[in-house]
C-alpha positions as a Markdown table, in Angstrom:
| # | Residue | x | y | z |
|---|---|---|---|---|
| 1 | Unk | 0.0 | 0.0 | 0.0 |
| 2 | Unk | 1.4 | 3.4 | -0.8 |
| 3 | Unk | 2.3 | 5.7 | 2.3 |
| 4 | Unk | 0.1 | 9.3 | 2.0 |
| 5 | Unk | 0.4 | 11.9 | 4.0 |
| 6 | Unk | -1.8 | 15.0 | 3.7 |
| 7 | Unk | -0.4 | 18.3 | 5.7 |
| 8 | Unk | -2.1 | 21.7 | 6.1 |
| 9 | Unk | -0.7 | 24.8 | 5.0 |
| 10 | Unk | 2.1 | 26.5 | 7.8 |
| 11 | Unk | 0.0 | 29.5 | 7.3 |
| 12 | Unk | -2.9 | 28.1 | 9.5 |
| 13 | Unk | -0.4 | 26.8 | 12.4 |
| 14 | Unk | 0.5 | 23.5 | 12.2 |
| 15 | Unk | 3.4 | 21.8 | 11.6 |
| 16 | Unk | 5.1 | 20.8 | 8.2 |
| 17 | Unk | 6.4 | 17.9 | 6.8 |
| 18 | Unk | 9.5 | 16.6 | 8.9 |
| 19 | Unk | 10.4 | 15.6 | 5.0 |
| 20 | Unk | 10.1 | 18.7 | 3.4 |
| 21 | Unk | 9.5 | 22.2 | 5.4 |
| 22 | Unk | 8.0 | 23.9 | 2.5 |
| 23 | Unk | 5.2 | 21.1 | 2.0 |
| 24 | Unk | 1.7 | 20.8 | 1.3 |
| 25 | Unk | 0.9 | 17.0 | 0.8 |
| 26 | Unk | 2.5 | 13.6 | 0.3 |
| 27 | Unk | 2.1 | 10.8 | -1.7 |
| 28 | Unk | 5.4 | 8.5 | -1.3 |
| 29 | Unk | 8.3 | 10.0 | -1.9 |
| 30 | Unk | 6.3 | 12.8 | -4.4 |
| 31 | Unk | 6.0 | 16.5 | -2.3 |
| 32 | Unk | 3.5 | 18.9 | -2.8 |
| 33 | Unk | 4.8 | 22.7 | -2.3 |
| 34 | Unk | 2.7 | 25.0 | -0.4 |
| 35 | Unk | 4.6 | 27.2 | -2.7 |
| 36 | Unk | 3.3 | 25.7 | -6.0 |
| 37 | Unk | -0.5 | 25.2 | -4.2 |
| 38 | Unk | -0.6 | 29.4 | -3.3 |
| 39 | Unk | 0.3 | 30.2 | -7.2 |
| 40 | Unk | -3.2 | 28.1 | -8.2 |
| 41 | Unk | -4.9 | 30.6 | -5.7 |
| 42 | Unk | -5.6 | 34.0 | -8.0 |
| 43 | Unk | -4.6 | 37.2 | -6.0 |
| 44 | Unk | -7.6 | 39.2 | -3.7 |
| 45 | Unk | -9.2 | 35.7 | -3.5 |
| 46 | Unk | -11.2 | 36.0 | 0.3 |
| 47 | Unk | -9.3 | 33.7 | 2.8 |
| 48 | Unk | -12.2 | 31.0 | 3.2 |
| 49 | Unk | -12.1 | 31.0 | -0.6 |
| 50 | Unk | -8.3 | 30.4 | -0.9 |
| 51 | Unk | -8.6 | 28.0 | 1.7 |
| 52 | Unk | -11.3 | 25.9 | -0.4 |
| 53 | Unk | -9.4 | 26.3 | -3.5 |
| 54 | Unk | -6.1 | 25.0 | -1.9 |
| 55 | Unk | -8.2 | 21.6 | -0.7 |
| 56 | Unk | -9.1 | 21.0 | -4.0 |
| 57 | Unk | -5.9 | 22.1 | -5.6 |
| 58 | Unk | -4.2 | 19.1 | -3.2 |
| 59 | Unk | -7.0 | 16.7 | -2.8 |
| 60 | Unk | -6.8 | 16.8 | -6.7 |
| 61 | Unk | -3.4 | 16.1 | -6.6 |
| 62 | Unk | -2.8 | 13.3 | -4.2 |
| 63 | Unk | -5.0 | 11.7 | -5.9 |
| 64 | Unk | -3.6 | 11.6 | -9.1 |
| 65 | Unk | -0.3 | 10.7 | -7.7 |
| 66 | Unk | -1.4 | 8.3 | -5.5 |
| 67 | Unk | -3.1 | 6.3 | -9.4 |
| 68 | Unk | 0.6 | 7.6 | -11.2 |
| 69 | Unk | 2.6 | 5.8 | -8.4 |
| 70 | Unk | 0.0 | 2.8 | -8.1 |
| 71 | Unk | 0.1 | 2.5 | -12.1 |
| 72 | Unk | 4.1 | 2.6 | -12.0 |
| 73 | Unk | 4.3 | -0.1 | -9.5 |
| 74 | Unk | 2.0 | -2.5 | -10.7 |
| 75 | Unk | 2.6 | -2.1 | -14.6 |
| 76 | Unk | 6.0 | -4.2 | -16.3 |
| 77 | Unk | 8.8 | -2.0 | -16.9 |
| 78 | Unk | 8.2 | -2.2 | -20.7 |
| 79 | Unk | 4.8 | -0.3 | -20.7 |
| 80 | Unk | 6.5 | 2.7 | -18.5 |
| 81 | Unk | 9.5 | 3.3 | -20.6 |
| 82 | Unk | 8.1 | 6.3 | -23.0 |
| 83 | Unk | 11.4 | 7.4 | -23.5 |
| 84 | Unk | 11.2 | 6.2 | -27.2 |
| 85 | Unk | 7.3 | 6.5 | -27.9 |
| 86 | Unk | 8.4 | 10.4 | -26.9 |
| 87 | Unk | 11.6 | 10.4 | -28.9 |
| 88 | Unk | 9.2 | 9.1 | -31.8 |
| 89 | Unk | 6.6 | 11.4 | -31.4 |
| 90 | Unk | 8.7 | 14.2 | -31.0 |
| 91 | Unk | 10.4 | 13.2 | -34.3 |
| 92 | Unk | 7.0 | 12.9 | -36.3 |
| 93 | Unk | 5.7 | 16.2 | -35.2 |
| 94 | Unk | 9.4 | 17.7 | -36.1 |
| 95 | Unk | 9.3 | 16.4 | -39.8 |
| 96 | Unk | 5.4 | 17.0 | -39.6 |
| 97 | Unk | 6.3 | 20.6 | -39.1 |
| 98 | Unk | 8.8 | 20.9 | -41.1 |
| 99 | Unk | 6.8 | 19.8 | -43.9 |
| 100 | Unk | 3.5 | 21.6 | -43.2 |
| 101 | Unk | 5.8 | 24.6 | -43.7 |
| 102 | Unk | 7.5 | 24.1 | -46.8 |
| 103 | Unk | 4.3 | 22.9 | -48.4 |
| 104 | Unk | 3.1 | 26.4 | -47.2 |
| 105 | Unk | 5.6 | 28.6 | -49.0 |
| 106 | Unk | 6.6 | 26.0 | -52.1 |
| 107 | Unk | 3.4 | 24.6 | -53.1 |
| 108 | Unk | 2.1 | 25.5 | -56.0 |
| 109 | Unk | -1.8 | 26.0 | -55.0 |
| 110 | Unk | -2.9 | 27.6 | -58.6 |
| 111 | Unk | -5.2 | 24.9 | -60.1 |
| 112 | Unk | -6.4 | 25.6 | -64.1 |
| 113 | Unk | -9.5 | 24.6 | -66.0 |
| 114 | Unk | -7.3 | 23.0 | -68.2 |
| 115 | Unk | -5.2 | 21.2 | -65.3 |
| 116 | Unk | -8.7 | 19.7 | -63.8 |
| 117 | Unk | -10.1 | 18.8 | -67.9 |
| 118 | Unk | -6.8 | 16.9 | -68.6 |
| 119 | Unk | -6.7 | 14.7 | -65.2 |
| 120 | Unk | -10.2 | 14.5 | -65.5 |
| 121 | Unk | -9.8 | 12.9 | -69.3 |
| 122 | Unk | -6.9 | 10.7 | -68.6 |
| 123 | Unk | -8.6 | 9.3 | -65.4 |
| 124 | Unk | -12.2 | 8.6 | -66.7 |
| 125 | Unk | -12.5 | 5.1 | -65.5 |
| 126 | Unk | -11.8 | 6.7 | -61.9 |
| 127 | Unk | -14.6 | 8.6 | -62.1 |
| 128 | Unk | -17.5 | 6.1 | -61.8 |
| 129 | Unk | -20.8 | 7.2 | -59.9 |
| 130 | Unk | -21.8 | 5.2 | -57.0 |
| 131 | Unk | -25.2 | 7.1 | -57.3 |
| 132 | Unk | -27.7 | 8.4 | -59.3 |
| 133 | Unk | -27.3 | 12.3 | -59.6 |
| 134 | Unk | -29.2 | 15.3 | -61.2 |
| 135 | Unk | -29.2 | 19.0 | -62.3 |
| 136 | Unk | -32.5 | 20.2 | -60.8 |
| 137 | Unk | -34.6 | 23.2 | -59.6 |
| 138 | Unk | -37.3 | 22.8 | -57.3 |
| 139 | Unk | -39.6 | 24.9 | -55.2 |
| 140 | Unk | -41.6 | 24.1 | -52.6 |
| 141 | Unk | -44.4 | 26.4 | -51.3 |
| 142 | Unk | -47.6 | 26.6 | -49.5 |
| 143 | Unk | -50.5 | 26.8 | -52.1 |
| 144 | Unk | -53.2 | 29.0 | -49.9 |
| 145 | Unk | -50.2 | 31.9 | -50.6 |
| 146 | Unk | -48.6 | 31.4 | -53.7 |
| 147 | Unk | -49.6 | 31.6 | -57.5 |
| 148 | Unk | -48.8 | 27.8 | -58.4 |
| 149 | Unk | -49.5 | 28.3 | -62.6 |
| 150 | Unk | -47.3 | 31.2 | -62.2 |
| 151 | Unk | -44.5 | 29.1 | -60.3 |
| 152 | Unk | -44.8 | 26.0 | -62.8 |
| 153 | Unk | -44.6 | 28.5 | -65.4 |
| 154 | Unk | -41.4 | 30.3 | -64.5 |
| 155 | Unk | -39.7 | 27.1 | -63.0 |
| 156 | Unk | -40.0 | 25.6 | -66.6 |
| 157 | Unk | -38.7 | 28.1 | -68.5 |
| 158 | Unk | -35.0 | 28.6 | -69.7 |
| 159 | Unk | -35.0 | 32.4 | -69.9 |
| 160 | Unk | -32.7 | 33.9 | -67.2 |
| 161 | Unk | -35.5 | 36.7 | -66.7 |
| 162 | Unk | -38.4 | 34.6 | -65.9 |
| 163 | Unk | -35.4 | 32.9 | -63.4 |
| 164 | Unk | -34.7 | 36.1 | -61.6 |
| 165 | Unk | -38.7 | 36.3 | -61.4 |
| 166 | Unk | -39.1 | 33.0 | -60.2 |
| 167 | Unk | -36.4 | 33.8 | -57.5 |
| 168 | Unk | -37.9 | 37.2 | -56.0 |
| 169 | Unk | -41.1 | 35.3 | -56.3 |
| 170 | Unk | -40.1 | 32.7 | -54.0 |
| 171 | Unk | -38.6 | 35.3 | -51.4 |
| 172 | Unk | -41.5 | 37.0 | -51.5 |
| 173 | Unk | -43.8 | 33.8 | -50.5 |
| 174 | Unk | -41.1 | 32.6 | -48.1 |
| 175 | Unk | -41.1 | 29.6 | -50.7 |
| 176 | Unk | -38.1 | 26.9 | -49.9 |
| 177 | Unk | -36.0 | 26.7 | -53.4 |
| 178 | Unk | -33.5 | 25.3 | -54.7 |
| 179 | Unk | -32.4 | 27.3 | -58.6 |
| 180 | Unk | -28.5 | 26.3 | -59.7 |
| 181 | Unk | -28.1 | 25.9 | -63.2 |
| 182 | Unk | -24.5 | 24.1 | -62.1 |
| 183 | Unk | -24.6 | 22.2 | -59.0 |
| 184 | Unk | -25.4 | 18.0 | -59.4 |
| 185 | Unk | -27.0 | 17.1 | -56.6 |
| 186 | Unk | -27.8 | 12.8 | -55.5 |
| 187 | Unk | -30.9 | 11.5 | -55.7 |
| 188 | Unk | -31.2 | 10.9 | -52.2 |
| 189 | Unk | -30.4 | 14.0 | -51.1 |
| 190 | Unk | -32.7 | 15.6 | -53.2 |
| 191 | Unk | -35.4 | 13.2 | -51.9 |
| 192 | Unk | -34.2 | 14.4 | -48.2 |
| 193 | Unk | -36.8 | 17.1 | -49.7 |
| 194 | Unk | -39.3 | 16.5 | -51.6 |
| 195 | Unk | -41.2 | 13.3 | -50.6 |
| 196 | Unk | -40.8 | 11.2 | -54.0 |
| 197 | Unk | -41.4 | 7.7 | -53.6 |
| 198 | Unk | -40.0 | 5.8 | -56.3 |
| 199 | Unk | -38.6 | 1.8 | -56.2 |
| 200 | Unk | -36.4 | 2.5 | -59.2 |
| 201 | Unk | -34.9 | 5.6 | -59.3 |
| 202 | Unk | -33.4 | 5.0 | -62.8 |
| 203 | Unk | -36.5 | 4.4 | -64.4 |
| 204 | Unk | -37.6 | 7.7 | -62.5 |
| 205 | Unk | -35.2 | 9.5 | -63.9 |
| 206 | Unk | -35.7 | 8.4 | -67.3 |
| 207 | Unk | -39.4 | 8.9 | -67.5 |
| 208 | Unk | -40.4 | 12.1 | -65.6 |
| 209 | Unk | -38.6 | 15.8 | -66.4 |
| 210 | Unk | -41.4 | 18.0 | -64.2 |
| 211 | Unk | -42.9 | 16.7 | -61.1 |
| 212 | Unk | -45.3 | 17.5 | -58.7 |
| 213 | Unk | -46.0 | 16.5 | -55.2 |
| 214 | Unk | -48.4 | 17.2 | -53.0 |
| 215 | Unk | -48.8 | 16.7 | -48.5 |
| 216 | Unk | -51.2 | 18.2 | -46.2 |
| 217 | Unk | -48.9 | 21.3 | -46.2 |
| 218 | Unk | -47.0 | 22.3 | -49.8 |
| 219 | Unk | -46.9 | 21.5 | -53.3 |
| 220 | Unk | -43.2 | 20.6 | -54.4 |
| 221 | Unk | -42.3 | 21.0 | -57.6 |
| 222 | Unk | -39.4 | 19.7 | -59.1 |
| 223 | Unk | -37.8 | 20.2 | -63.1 |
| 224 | Unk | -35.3 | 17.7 | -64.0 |
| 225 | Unk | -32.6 | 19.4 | -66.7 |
| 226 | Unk | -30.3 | 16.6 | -66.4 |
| 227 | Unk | -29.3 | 13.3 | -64.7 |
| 228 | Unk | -26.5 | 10.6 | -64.8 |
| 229 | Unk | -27.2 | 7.0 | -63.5 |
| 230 | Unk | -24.7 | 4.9 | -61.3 |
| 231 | Unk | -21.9 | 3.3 | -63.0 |
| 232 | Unk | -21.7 | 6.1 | -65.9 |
| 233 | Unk | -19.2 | 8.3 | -65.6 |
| 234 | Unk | -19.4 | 11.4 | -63.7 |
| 235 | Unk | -19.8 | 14.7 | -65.6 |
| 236 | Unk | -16.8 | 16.6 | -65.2 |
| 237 | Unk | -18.9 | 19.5 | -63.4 |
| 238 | Unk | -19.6 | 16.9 | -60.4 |
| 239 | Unk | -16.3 | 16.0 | -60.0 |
| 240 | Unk | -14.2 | 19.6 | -60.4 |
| 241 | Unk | -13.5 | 19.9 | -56.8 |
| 242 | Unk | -12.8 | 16.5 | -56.4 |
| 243 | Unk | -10.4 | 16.8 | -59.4 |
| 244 | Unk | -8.7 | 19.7 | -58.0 |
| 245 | Unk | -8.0 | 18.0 | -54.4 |
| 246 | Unk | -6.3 | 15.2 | -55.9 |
| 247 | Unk | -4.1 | 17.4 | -58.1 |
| 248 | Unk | -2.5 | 19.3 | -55.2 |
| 249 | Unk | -2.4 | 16.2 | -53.3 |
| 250 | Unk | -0.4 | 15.2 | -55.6 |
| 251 | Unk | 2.0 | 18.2 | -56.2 |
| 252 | Unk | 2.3 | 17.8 | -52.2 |
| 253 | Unk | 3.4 | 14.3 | -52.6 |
| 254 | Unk | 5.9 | 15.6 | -55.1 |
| 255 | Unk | 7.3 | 18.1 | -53.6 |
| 256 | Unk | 8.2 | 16.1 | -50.3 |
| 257 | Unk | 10.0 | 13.4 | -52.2 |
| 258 | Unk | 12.0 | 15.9 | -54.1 |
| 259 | Unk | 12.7 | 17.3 | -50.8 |
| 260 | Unk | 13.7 | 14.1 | -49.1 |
| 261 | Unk | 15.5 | 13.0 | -52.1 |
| 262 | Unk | 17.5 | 16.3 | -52.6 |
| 263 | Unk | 18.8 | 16.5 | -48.6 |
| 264 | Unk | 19.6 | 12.9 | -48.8 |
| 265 | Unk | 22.1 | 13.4 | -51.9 |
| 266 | Unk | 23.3 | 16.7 | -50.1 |
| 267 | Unk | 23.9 | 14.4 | -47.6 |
| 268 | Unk | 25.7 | 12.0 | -48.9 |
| 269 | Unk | 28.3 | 14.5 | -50.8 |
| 270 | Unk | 29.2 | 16.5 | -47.5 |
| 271 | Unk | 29.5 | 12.7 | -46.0 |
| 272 | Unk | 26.9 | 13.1 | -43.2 |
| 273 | Unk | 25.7 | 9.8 | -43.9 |
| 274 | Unk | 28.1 | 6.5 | -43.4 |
| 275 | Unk | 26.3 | 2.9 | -43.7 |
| 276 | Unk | 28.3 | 0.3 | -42.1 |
């Protein structure tokens, strides 16, 4: 069993350790300072409230000693030696460092058009969908409020005047909408949405280009410009950020290994390095 010994400060007139005359608390051969205690305890603190907070303050740590000394007694030497997990980890976050800065000021961050339609044309059979996905607009409003020809009307056309209409329209009802001539979206998120119930979303896909639903609340209406099923290949558009990730990715990978590779050689002519 491990020998603790809890003593009160000198300031409230007993006596100290006969180990150590400036200590708080014991736990083995471990000293708490009354010294290191009275820094925890902020200055104009009330002297029942210093008192309180210095309690805690060594209750706190005799305890944790008391599991640290319990834990290095009872545990095989060669789970306590963290001399070399530190030496390790100190290593990994020096080269991690080192690297996270030179990426910083040597990476080359500017990725073209042209850079992202090349990868993306060498590496089509990479770009597989897993999913269906679609170009869409949608709007979903509450009919007692809103002019639904009017919104079926606008939603369907391709003029980029009755879209700003459409658009103000919407803000003006408070209408939910969703208007991006660009962005793919999956299926099922769109269906996160609108409440389509469909057992085969390709064949959904295939025969419908405007739909309507209806609930006990809205109308949703959806227009389907475009769609790709899973196991085509991903329209370029879909995948741009994607595309443009892996390309610096890439570059990174680059650049370290012409780093490593050019302060090994450097190494190896100033003679730094000897293999024996």
């Amino acid at each position: 069993m491990l020998a603790l010994v809890f003593f009160v400060f000198p300031f409230q007139g007993c006596e100290t350790s006969e180990f150590n005359k400036d200590a708080a608390a014991r736990v083995g051969d471990k000293f708490l300072l009354t010294s290191e205690v009275k820094q925890m305890i902020p200055k104009g603190t009330k002297s029942n409230d210093s008192l309180q907070i210095a309690r805690n303050y060594i209750n706190a740590w005799v305890r944790k000693q008391t599991i640290i000394q319990h834990a290095e007694k009872n545990l095989p030497e060669d789970l306590t030696n963290f001399e070399k997990k530190m030496e390790d980890y100190r290593n990994s976050l020096l080269v991690y460092t080192y690297e996270k800065e030179l990426v910083k000021q040597q990476l080359d961050t500017v990725v073209t058009d042209i850079d992202i339609q090349d990868y993306y044309e060498n590496n089509l059979n990479n770009f597989e969908l897993k999913e269906n996905i679609l170009l869409s607009d949608f709007v979903i409003f509450n009919p007692e409020i809103a002019d639904k020809q009017l919104i079926t009307q606008l939603l369907q056309s391709d003029s980029l005047s009755d879209r700003q209409q459409l658009e103000e329209y919407c803000k003006e009802i408070e209408a939910d909408y969703f208007l991006d001539e660009e962005e793919w979206v999956f299926f099922n998120d769109l269906i996160k949405y609108i409440p389509i119930k469909t057992f085969n979303q390709e064949n959904f896909l295939q025969n419908n280009d405007f739909v309507e639903v209806n609930d006990s609340l809205n109308v949703y209406l959806l227009r389907i410009k475009d769609f790709k099923i899973k196991e085509s290949i991903s329209p370029l558009d879909f995948e741009k950020e994607n595309i443009r990730m892996i390309i610096l990715n890439q570059r990174k990978t680059q650049l370290l290994e012409r780093m490593e590779s050019a302060l090994f050689q450097e190494a190896l002519k100033s003679n730094k390095i000897e293999i024996y």
